[in-house]
VEXDRENRO-199449 format. One record per residue (C-alpha): z, x, y; residue in three letters; chain; residue number from 0. Coordinates in Angstrom, 1 decimal. Layout:
+--------+--------+--------+---------+--------+-----+
!      w !      u !      v ! residuo ! cadena ! num !
+--------+--------+--------+---------+--------+-----+
!      Z !      X !      Y !     ALA !      A ! NUM !
...
+--------+--------+--------+---------+--------+-----+
This chain:
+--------+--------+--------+---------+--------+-----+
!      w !      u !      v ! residuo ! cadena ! num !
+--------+--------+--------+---------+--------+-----+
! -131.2 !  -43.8 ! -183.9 !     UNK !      A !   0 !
! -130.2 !  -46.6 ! -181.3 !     UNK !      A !   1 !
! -126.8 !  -48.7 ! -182.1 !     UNK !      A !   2 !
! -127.2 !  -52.1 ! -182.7 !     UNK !      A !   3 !
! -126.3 !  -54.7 ! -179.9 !     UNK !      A !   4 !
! -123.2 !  -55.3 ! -182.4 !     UNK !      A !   5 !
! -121.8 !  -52.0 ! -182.5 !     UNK !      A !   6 !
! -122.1 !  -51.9 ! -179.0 !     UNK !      A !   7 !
! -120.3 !  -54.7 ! -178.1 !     UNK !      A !   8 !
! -117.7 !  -53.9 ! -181.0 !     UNK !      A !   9 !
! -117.2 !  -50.8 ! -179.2 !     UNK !      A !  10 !
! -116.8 !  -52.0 ! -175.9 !     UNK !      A !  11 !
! -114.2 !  -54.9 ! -177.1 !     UNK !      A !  12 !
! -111.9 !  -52.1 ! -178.7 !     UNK !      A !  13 !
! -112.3 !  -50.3 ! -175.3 !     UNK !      A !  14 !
! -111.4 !  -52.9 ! -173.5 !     UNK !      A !  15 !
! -108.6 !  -54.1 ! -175.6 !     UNK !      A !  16 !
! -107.1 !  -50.1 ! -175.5 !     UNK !      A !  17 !
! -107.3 !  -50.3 ! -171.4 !     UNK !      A !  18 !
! -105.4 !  -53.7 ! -171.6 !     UNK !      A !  19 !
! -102.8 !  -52.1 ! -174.1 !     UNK !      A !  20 !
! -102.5 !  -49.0 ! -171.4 !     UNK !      A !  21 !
! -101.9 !  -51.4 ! -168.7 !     UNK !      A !  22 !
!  -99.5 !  -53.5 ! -170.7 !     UNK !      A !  23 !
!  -97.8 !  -50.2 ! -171.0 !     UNK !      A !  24 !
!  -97.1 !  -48.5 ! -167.7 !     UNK !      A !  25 !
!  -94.2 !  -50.4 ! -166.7 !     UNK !      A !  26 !
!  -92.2 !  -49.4 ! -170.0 !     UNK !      A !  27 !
!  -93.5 !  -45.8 ! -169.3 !     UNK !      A !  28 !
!  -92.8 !  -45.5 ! -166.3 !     UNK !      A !  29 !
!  -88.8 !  -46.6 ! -166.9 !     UNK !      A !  30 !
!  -88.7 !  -44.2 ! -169.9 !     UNK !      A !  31 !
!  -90.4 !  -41.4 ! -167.6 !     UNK !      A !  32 !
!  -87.7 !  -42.3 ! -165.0 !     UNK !      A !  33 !
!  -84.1 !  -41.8 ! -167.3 !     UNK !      A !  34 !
!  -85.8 !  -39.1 ! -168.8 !     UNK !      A !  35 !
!  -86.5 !  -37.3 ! -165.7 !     UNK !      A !  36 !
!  -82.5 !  -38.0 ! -164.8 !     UNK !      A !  37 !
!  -81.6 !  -36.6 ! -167.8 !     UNK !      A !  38 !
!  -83.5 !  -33.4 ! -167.5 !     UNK !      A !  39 !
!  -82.0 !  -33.4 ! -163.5 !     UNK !      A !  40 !
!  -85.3 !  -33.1 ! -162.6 !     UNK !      A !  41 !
!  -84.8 !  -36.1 ! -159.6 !     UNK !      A !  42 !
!  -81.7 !  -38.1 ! -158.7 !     UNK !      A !  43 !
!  -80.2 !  -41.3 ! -160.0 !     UNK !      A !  44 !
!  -81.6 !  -43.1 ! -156.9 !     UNK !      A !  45 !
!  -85.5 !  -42.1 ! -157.7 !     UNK !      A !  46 !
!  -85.0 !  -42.9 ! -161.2 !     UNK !      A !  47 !
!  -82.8 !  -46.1 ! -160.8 !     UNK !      A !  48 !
!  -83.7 !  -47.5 ! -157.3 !     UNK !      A !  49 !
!  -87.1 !  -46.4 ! -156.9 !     UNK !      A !  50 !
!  -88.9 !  -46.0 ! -159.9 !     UNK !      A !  51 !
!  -87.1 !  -48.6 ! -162.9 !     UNK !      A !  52 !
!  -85.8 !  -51.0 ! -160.3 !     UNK !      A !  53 !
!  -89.1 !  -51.2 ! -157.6 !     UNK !      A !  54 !
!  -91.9 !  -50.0 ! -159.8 !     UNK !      A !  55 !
!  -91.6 !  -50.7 ! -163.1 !     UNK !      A !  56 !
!  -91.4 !  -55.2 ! -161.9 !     UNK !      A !  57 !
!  -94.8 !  -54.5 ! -160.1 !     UNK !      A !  58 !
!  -95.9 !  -52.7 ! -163.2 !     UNK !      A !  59 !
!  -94.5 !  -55.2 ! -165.6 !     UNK !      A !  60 !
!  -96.8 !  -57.9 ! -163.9 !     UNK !      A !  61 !
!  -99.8 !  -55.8 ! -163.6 !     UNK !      A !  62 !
!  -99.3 !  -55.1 ! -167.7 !     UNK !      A !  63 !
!  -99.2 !  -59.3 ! -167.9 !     UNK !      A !  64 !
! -102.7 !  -58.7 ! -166.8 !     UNK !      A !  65 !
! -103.6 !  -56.0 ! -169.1 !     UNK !      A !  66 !
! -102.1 !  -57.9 ! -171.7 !     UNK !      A !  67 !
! -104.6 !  -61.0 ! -171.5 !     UNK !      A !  68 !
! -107.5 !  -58.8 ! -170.6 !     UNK !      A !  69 !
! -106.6 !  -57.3 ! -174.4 !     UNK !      A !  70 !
! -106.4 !  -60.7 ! -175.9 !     UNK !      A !  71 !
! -109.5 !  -61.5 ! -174.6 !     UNK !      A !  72 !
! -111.1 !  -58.5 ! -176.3 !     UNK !      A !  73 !
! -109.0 !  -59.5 ! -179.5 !     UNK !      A !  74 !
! -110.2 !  -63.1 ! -179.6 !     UNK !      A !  75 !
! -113.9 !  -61.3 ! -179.6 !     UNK !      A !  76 !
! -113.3 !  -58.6 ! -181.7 !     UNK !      A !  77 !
! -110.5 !  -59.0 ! -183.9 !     UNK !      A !  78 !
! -111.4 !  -57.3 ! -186.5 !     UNK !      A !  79 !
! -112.1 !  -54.2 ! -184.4 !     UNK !      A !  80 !
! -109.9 !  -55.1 ! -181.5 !     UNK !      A !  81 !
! -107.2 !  -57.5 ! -182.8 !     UNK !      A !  82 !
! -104.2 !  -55.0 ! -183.4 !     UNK !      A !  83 !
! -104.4 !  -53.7 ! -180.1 !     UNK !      A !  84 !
! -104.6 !  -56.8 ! -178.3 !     UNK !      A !  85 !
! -101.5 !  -57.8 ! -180.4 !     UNK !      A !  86 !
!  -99.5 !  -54.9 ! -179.4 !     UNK !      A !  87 !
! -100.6 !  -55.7 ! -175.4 !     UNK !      A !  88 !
!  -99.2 !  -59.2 ! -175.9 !     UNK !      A !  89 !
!  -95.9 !  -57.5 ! -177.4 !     UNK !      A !  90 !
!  -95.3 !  -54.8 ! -175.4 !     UNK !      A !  91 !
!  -96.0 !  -57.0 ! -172.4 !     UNK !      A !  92 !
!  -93.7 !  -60.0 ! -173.2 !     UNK !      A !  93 !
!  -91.0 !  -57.8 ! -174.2 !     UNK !      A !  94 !
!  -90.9 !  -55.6 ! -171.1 !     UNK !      A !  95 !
!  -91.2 !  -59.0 ! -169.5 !     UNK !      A !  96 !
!  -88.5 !  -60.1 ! -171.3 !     UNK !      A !  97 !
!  -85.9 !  -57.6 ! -170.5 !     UNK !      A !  98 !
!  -86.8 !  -57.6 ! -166.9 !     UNK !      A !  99 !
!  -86.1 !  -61.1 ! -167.2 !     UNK !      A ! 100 !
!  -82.7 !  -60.6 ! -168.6 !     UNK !      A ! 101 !
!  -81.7 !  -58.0 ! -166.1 !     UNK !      A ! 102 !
!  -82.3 !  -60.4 ! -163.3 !     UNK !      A ! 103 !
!  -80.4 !  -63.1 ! -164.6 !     UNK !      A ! 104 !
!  -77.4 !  -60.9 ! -165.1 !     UNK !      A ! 105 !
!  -77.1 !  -59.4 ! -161.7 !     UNK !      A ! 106 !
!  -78.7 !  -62.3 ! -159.9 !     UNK !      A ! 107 !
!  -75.0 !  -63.9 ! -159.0 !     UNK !      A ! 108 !
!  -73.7 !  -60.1 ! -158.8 !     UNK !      A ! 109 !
!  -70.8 !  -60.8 ! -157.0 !     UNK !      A ! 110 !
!  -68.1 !  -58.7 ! -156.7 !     UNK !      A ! 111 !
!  -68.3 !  -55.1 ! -155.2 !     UNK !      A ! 112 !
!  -67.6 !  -51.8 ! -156.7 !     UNK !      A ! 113 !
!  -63.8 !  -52.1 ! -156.3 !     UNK !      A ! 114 !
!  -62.8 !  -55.3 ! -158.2 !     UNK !      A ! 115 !
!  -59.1 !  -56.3 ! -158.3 !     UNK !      A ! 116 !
!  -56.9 !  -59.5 ! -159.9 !     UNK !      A ! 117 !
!  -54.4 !  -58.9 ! -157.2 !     UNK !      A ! 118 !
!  -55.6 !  -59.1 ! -153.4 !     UNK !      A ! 119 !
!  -52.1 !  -58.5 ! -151.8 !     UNK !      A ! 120 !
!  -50.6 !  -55.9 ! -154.4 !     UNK !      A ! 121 !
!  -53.6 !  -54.1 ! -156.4 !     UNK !      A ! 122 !
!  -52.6 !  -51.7 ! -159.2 !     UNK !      A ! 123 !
!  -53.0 !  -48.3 ! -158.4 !     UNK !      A ! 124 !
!  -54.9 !  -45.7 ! -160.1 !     UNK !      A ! 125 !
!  -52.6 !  -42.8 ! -162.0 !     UNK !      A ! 126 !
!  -52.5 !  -39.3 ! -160.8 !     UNK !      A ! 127 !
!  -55.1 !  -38.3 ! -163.6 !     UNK !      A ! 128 !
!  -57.7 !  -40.5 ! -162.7 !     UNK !      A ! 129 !
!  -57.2 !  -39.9 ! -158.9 !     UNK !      A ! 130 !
!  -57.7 !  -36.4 ! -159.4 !     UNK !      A ! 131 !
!  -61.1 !  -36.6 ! -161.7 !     UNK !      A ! 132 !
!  -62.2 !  -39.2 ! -158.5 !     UNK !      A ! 133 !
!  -61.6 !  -36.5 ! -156.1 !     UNK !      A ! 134 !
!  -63.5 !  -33.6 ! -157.8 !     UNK !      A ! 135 !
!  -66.5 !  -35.6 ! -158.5 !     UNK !      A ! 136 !
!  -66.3 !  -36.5 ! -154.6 !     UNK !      A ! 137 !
!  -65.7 !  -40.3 ! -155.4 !     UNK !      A ! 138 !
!  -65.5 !  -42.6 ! -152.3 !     UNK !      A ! 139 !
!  -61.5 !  -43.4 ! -151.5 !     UNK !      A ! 140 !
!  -60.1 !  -46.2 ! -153.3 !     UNK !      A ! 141 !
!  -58.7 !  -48.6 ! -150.6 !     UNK !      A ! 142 !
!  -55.4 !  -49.4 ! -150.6 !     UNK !      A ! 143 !
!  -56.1 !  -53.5 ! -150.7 !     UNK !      A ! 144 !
!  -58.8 !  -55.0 ! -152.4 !     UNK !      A ! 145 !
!  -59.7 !  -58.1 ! -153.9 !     UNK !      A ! 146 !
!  -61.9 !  -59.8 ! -156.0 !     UNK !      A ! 147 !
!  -64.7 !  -60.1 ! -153.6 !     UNK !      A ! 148 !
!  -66.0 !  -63.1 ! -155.0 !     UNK !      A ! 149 !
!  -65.6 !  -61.9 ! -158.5 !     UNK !      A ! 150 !
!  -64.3 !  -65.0 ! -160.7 !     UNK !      A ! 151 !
!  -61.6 !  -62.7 ! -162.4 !     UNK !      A ! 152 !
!  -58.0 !  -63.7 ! -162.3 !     UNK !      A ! 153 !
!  -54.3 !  -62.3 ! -163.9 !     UNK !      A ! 154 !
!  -53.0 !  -63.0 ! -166.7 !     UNK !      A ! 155 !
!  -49.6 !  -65.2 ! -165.8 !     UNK !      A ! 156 !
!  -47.9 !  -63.1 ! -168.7 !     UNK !      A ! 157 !
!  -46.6 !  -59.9 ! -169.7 !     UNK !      A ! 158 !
!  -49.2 !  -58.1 ! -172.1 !     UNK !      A ! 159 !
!  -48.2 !  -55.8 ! -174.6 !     UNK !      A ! 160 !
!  -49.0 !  -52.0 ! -173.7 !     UNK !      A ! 161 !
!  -50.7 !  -51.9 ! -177.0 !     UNK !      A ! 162 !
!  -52.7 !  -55.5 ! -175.8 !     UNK !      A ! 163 !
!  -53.9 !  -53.3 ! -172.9 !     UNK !      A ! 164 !
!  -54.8 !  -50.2 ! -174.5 !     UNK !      A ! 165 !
!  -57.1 !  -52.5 ! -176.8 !     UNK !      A ! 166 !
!  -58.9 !  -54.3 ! -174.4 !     UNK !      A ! 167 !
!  -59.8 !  -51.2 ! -172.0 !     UNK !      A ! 168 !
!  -61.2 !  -49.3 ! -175.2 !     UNK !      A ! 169 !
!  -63.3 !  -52.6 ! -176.3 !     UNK !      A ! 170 !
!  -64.8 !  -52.8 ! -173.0 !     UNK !      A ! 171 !
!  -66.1 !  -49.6 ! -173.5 !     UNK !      A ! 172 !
!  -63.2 !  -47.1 ! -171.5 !     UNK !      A ! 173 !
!  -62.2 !  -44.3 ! -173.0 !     UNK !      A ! 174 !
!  -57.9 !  -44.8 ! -173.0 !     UNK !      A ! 175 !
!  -56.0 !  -41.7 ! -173.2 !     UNK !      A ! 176 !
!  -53.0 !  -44.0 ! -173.8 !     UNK !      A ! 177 !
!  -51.0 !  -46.2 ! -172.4 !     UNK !      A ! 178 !
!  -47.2 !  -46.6 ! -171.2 !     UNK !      A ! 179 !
!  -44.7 !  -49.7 ! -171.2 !     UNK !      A ! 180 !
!  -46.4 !  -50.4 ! -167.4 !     UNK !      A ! 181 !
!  -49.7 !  -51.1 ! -169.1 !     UNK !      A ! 182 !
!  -52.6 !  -48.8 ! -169.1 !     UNK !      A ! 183 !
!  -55.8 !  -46.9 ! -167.7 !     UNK !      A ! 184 !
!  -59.6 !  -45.4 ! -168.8 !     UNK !      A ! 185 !
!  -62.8 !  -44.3 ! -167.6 !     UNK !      A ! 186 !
!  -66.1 !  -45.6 ! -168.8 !     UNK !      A ! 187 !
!  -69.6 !  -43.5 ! -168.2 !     UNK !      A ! 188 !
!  -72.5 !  -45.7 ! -169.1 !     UNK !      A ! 189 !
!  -75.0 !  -44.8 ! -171.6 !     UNK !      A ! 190 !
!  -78.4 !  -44.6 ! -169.3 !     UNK !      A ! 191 !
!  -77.9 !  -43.3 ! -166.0 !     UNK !      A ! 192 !
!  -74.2 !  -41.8 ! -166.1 !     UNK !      A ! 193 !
!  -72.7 !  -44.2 ! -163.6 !     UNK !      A ! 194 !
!  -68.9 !  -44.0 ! -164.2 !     UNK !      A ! 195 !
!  -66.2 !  -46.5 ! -163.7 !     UNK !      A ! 196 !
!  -62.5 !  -46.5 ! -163.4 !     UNK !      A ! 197 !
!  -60.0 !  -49.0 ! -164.9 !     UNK !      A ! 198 !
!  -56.4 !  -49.9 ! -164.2 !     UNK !      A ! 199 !
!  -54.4 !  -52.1 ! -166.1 !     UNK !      A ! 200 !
!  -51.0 !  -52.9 ! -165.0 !     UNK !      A ! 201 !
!  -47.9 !  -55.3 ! -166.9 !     UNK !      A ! 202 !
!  -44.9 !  -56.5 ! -165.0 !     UNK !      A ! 203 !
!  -43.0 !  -59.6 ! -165.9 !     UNK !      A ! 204 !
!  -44.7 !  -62.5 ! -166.0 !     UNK !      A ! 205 !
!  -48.0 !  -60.7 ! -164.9 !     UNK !      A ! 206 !
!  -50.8 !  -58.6 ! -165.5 !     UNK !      A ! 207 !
!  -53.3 !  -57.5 ! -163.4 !     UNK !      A ! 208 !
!  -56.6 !  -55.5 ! -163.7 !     UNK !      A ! 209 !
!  -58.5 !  -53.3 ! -161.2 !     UNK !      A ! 210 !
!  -62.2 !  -51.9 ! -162.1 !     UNK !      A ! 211 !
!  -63.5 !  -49.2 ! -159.5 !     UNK !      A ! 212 !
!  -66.9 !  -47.5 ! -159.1 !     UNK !      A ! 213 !
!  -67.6 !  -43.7 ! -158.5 !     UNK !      A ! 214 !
!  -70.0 !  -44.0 ! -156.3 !     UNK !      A ! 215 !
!  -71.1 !  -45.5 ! -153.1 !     UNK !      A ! 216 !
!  -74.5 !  -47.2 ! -154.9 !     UNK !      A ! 217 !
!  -75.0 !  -51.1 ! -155.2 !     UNK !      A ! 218 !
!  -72.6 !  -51.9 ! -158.2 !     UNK !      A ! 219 !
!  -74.7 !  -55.4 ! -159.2 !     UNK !      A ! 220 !
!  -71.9 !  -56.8 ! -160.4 !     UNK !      A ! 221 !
!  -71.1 !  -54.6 ! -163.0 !     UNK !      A ! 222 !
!  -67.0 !  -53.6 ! -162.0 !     UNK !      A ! 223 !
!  -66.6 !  -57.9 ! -162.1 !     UNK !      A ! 224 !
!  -68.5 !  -57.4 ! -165.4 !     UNK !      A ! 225 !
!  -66.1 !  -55.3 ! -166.8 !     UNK !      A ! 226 !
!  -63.1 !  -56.9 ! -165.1 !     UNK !      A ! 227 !
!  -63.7 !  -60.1 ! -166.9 !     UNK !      A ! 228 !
!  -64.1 !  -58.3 ! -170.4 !     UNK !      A ! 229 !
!  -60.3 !  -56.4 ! -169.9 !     UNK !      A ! 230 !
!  -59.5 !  -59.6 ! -169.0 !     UNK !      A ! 231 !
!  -60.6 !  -61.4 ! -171.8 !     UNK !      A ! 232 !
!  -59.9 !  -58.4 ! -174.4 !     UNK !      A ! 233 !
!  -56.0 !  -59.3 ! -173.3 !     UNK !      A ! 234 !
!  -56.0 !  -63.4 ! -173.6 !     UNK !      A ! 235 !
!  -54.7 !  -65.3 ! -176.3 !     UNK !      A ! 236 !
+--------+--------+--------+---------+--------+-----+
């Protein structure tokens, strides 16, 4: 027994509603393939990061923009048959669009380099603890002069409280094994691809100053200024 011109097109709408919804796909795929992979230590943070979520995944993101109207188009045929797929390929699409979109916009004016400091002339200095965790992970030096490198962070023009410190590096994220009467210090390992930053903050009269520094030599996008400007703002008034 033959199917009926109807089935057949029925069938070849849902078809071509599932290929849109695999296209639409990829480019989330493809990141979750990529931190997964990292986390297994099965390629480095530059395949996964660089390469594959940072170069890929955008060219996959707007091929899945494609997908995701050849899977409405289906839908808008078929929805009865074909209607929930081309839903999700809309979804997934916009939403992976979406967060690509946000990314951008945050490390579009990344200014700033890995080693961000309130204090150009006289930046703090990192304790002996921290300098010694940097040197076994085979951190690059920290110089002894840095600035802000066009990171729009500046002092505080008082004398925080060691307590005041202590609170802002832990609500920035940094892990503060205390803190002394000449302020304080943390580290800070992000969630998805290990990356792992150093903070300084140091009190004197009058004056506070913050220091954030990368352990690595990769392209910080802006994220030391980032978390400059929360200590900062975890300690005003």
């Amino acid at each position: 027994m033959t199917a009926s011109p109807q089935h057949d097109r029925r069938d070849r709408m849902f078809r071509r509603a599932r290929l849109g919804l695999l296209i639409a796909a990829l480019a989330p795929l493809t990141a979750f393939v990529a931190l997964l992979g990292y986390k297994f230590n099965l390629w480095s943070v530059g395949i996964a990061l660089d390469l594959l979520t940072l170069k890929v995944t955008p060219v996959l993101a707007v091929l899945g923009v494609f997908g995701a109207v050849y899977a409405a188009g289906a839908a808008l045929s078929e929805r009865r048959y074909a209607g929930s797929l081309g839903l999700a390929a809309v979804l997934v699409s916009a939403v992976t669009i979406g967060a690509f979109g946000w990314h951008y916009a945050l490390t579009r004016d990344a200014r700033g380099g890995g080693d961000v400091s309130t204090n150009a002339a006289d930046s703090p200095y990192y304790p002996e603890r921290i300098m010694a965790d940097r040197s076994q992970g085979r951190a690059p030096p920290v110089p002894a002069l840095v600035g802000a490198g066009g990171c729009e962070v500046s002092f505080l023009p008082t004398q925080t409280a060691p307590g005041v410190a202590a609170y802002a590096l832990d609500k920035a994220g940094f892990d503060v094994p205390g803190a002394g009467v000449g302020g304080g210090s943390g580290t800070l390992i992000t969630f998805w691809y290990n990356r792992t930053y150093d903070a300084v903050v140091r009190v004197r009269p009058g004056r506070t100053d913050v220091r954030v520094t990368a352990r690595d030599f990769r392209h910080d996008r802006g994220e030391a200024c980032r978390l400059a400007k929360k200590i900062v703002a975890g300690m005003t008034p």
